[in-house]
C-alpha positions in Angstrom: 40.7 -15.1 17.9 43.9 -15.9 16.6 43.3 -19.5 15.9 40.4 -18.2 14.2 42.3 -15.6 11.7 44.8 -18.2 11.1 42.8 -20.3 9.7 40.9 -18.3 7.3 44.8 -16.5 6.4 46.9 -18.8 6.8 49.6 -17.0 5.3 49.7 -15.0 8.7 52.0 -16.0 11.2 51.0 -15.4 14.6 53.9 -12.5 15.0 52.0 -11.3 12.1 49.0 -10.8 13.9 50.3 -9.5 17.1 50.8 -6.2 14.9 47.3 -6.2 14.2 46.4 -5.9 17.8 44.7 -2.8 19.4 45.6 -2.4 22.8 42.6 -0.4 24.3 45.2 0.5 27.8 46.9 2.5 25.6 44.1 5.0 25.3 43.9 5.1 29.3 45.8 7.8 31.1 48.7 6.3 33.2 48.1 8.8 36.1 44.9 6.9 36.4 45.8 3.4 37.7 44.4 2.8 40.7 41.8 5.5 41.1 39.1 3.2 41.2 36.5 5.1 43.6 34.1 8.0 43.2 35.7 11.2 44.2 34.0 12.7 47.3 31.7 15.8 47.3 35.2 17.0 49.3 37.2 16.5 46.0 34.2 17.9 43.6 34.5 21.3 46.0 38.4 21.4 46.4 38.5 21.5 42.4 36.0 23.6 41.6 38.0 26.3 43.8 40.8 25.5 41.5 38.9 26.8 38.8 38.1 22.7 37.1 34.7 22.1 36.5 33.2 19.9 34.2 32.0 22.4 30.9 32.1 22.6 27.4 33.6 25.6 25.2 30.5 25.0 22.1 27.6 26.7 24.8 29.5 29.9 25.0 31.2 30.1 21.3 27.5 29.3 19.9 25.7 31.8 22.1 28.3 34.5 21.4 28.1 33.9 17.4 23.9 33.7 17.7 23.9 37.0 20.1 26.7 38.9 18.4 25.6 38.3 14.5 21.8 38.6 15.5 22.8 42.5 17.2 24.5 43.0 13.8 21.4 41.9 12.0 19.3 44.0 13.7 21.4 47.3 13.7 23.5 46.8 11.0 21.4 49.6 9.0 22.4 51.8 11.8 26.2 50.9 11.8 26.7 50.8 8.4 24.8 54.6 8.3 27.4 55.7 10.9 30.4 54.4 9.1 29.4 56.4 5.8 28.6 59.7 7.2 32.2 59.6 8.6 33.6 58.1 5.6 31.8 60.9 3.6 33.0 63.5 6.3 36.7 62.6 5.5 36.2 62.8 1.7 34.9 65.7 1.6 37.2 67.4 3.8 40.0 65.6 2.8 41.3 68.8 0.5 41.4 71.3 3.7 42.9 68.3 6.0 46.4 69.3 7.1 48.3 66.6 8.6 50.3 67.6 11.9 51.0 65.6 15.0 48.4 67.5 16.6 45.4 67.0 14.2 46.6 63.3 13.3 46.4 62.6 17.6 43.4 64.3 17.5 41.7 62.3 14.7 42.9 59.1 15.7 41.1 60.1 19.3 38.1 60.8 17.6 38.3 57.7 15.4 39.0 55.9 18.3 35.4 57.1 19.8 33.6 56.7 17.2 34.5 53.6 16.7 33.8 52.7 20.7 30.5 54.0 20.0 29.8 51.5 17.2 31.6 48.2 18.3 31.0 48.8 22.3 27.5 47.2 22.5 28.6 44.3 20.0 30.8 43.5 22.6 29.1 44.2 25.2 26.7 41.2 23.9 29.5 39.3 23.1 30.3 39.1 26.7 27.3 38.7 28.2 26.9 35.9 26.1 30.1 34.3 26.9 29.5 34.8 30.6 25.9 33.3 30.4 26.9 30.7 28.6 29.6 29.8 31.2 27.3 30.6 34.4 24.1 28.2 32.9 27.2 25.5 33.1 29.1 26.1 36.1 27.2 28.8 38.3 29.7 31.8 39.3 33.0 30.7 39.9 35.8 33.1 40.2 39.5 32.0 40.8 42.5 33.3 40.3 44.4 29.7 41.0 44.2 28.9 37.1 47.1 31.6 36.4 49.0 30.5 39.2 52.1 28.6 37.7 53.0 24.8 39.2 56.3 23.8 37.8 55.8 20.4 40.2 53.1 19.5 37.3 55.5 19.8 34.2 56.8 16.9 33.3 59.6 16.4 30.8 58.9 12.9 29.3 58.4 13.4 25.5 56.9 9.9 25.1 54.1 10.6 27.6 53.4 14.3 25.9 53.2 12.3 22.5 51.2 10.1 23.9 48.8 12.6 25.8 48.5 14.3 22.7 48.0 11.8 20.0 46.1 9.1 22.0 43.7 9.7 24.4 39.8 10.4 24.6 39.9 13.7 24.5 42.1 13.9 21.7 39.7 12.2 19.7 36.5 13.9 20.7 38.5 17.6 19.7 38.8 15.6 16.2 35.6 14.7 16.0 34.4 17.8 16.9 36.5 19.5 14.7 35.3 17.1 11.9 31.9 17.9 12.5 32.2 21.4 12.6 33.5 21.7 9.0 31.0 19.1 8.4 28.3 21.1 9.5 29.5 24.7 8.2 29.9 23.1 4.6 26.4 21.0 4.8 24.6 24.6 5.7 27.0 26.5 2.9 25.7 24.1 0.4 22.1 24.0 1.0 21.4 27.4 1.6 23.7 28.9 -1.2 21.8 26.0 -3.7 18.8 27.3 -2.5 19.7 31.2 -3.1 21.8 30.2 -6.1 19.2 32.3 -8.3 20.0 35.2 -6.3 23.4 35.0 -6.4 23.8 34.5 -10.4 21.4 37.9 -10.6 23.7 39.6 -8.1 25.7 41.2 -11.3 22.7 42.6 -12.3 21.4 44.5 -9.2 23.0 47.3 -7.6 25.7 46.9 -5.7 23.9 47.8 -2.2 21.0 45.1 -3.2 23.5 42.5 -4.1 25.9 43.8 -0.9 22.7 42.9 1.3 21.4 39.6 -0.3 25.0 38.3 0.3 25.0 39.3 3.8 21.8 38.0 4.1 23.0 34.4 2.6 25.6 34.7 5.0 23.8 35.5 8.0 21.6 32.3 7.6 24.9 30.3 6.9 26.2 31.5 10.5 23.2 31.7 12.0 22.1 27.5 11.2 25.7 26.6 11.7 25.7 28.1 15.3 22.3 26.8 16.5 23.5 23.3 15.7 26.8 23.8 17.3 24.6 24.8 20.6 23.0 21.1 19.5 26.4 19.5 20.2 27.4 21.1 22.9 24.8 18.8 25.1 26.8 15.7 24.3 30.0 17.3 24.2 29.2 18.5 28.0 28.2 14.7 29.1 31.6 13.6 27.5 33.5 16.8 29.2 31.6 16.1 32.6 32.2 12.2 32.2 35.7 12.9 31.5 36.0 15.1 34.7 34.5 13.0 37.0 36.9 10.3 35.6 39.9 12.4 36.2 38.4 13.3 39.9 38.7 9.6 41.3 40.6 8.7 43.7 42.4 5.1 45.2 40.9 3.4 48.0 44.3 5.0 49.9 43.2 8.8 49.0 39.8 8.6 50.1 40.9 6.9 53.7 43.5 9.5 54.0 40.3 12.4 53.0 38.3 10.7 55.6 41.0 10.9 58.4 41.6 14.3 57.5 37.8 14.8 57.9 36.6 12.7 60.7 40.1 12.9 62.5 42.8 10.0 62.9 40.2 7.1 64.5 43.1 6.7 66.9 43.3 10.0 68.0 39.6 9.9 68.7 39.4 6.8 70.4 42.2 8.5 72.7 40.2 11.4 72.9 37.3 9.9 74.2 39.2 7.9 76.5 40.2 11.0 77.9 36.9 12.4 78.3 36.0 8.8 79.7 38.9 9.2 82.4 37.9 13.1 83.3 33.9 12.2 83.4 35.3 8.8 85.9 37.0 11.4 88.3 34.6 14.4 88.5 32.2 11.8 88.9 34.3 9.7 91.8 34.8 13.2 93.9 30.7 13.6 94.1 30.2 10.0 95.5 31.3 11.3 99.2 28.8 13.8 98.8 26.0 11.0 98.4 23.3 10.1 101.3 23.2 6.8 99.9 24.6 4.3 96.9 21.7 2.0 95.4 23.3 -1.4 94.4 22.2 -4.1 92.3 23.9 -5.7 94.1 27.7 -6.0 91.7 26.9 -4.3 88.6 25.1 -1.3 89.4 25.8 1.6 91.7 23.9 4.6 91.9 24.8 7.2 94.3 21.7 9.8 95.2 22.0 13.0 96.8 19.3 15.3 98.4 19.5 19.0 99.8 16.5 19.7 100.5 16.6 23.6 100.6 17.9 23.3 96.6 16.5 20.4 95.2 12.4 19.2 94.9 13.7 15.4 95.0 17.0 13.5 95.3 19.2 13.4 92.2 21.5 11.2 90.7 25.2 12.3 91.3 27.3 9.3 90.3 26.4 5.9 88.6 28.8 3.0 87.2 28.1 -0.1 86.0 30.8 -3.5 86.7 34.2 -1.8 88.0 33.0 1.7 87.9 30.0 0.6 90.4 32.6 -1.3 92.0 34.7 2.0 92.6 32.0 3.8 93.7 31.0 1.3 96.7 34.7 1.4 97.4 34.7 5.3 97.7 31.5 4.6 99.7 32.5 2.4 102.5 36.0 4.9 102.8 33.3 7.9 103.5 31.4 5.2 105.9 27.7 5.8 103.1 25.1 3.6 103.5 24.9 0.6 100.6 21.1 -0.1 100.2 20.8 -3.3 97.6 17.6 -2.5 95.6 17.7 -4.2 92.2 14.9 -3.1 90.0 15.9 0.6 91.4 19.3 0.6 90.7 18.6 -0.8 87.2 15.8 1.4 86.4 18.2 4.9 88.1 21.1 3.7 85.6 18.8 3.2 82.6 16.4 6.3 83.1 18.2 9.1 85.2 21.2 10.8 84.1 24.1 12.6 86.2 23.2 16.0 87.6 19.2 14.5 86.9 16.8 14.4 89.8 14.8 11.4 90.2 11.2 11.0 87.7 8.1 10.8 89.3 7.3 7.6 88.8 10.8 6.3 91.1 9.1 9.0 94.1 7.8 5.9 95.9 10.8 3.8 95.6 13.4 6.5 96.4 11.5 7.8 99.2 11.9 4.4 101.0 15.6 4.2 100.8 15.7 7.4 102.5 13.2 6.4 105.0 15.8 3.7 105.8 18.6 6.1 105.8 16.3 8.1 108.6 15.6 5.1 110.8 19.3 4.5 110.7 19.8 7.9 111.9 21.9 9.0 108.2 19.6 11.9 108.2 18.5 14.8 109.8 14.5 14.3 109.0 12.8 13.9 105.9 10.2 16.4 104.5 
């Protein structure tokens, strides 16, 4: 590019035309290097708590103006009745009016009232319509954590604050925002006062309560239009403000192994954990085997060891089983407590594969099993055999 632009200017130097550069880094936000990942539905959650969420301010502010000027539309007769029956009330009474500290606190209470009475359902709009148009973004959220104060967050760096606040996305979609706004309000001004412009050149010739309306009605339609396409831009604006959150949500490859630890548990830890419950499970199992009638061998890899009490149990059942040095263990604990070692290969494989500890033997391994214990009775290892 630079050879390029020096030769079509060659009165450029190249230090020249290193002032012309645009450094796009500067428009990203240091605290950002190295957050490369997604952020984790973990990270979403923890944040929303916080009170940050992804929304925009132009849903509410338009649904607020549309609500609040469209009540005022529809009951402004009423109000503006109201508001010169009392007007006429103190005019008229004005002459007999005698001020104290007690009739002025009284009137002011009953100003106050009447007042209430007028403005209370205007707000009361207004607020609903702030709240809806918060809720249809977010859901309901409430948090106090917002108002908490974290001095660990403010840093004194003038250069960075300059920079936050002159440079940065956000910075420049406020500005265009605000841009488009005025944009907007003075496009709407214009074509619907050009429009009226008739009426309002024969205003001076009306009454004052016709012209007072045709005004307010000129001005209604000026709010009105500008507000509807504010709610317009408050569909991009939210995929820039949500875009923008989910940007400042990421996380480093670091963070989201240090989340997953948390989560899941230190993969150390567990592995110790299970080695644990490895080494308990070996030595509950080990102090059944010299209750076996019998350990079925493969004959090295497997060892099953099968007991049967006959007055508790319909067939034998597995109580220990090992494969390589934990079947070589159990044989071991075997010939100490002089049981029988019966090598049956196809049993012991399918007794590992099929039966589990504390299991009694399946149907189809009857046959099988009852043979090893019919050995066990010709030996004279058992009292009889049902």
């Amino acid at each position: 590019m630079s050879e390029f632009l020096k030769k079509k200017f060659a009165i450029f130097s190249d230090d020249d035309l290193k002032l012309y550069r645009l450094d796009l880094q500067r428009f990203a936000d240091p605290d950002d290097e190295g957050r490369t990942e997604e952020p984790t539905e973990k990270k979403i959650q923890d944040a929303r708590k916080k009170g940050q969420v992804a929304k925009t301010e132009e849903l509410p502010q338009s649904l607020v103006v549309i609500l609040g000027f469209t009540f005022i539309f529809f009951l402004g007769d009423w109000i503006f009745t109201e508001l010169a029956a009392m007007t006429k009330f103190y005019i008229a009474n004005f002459k007999g009016f005698h001020l104290t500290d007690r009739t002025a606190l009284n009137e002011g209470f009953r100003i106050v009232l009447f007042l209430a009475k007028l403005l209370a359902p205007l707000f009361g709009i207004c607020l609903v319509a702030g709240v809806m148009g918060n809720v249809i973004q977010v859901g309901f959220q409430f948090t106090a954590h917002p108002l908490q104060l974290d001095f660990s967050k403010i840093k004194l760096s003038p250069a960075e604050m300059m920079k936050k606040i002159l440079i940065s996305k956000r910075v420049l979609m406020n500005l265009f925002k605000t841009l488009f706004k005025i944009a907007v309000v003075g496009t709407c001004s214009y074509l619907i006062i050009s429009a009226d412009f008739d009426i309002v050149l024969r205003s001076p010739d009306v009454s004052i309560a016709t012209a007072l309306s045709q005004i307010c009605w000129i001005a209604f339609k000026i709010i009105i239009s500008s507000a509807v396409l504010m709610l317009i831009l408050a569909v991009p604006d939210y995929i820039f403000q949500r875009q923008e959150f989910m940007e400042s949500l990421k996380m480093s490859k670091q963070e989201v192994k240090e989340e997953f630890k948390e989560a899941q548990g230190d993969p150390q830890m567990r592995a110790r954990l299970r080695e644990m419950q490895r080494d308990i499970l070996t030595r509950n199992m080990i102090r059944e085997v010299p209750k076996a009638d019998v350990i079925v061998t493969n004959p090295t890899h497997f060892s099953i060891a099968l007991q049967w009490d006959q007055q508790i149990m319909q067939a034998p059942a597995v109580i220990a089983k090992g494969v390589d040095s934990m079947a070589l263990r159990i044989k071991e604990v075997a010939r100490s407590n002089n049981i029988m070692l019966i090598e049956n290969r196809p049993l012991a494989q399918a007794l590992y594969k099929e039966v589990e500890i504390g299991q009694e033997i399946p149907a189809e391994l009857f046959k099988a099993v009852s043979e090893i214990y019919f050995v066990l009775y010709e030996k004279g290892r058992l009292g009889s055999v049902v």
